[in-house]
C-alpha positions, -999 to +999 in steps of 0.1 A: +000+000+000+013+033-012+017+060+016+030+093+017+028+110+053+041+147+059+049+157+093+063+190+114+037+215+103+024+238+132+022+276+145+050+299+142+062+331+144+066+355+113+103+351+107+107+318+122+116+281+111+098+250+101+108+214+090+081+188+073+091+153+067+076+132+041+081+097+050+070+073+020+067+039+018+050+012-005+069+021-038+104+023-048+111+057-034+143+068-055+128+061-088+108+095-082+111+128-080+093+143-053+075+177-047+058+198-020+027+217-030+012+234-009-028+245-005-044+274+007-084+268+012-104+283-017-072+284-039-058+263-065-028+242-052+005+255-058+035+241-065+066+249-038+097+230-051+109+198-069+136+178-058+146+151-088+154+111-080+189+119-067+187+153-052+210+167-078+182+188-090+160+215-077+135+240-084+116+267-063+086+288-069+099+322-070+077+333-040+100+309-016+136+312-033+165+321-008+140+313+019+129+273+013+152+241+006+137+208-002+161+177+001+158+140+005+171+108+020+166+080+000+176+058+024+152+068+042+128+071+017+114+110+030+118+143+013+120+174+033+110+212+037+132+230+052+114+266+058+130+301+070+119+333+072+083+328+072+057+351+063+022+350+069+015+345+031+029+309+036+001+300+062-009+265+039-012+232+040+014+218+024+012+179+007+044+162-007+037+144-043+057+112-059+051+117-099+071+098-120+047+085-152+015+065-147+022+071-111+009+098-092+007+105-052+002+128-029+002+126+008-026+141+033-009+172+042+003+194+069-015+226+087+014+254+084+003+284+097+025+316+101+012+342+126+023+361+160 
């Protein structure tokens, strides 16, 4: 059974630090690159940053550049989000995706909220 579980979303501070985890399990993790989306409700779901199979390759959505770092441990089979200087505007919940063909999944997300 495929399973994609993010962890480490909470309340923080403007300015402050986060971590989610994306622990996978139930498909040959390294074969896919992996993704963080994230959600805010009444909006379409927007794509954060793309980590490829080996971690040699990433990509950021502008609005998180500098500030955001995915990376991943395939021997552990989890991705991560590393987050810094948060803003309000990042208040989300954030879901990590495995794409990689016919496959397609996506974990039930994480409550990030950003406020003092």
């Amino acid at each position: 059974q495929v399973q994609l579980v993010e962890s480490g979303g909470g309340l923080v501070q403007p300015g402050g630090s986060l971590r989610l985890s994306c622990a996978a399990s139930g498909f040959t993790f390294s074969r896919f690159p992996m993704s963080w989306y994230r959600q805010v409700s009444g909006k379409e779901r927007e794509l954060v940053a793309t980590i490829s199979r080996i971690g040699g390759g990433t990509n950021y959505a502008d609005s998180v550049k500098g500030r955001f770092t995915i990376s991943r441990d395939n021997a552990k089979n989890t991705v991560y989000l590393q987050m810094n200087s948060l803003k309000p505007e990042d208040t989300a919940v954030y879901y990590c995706r495995a794409y990689f063909g016919d496959y397609d999944y996506w974990g039930q997300g994480t409550q990030v909220t950003v406020s003092s």
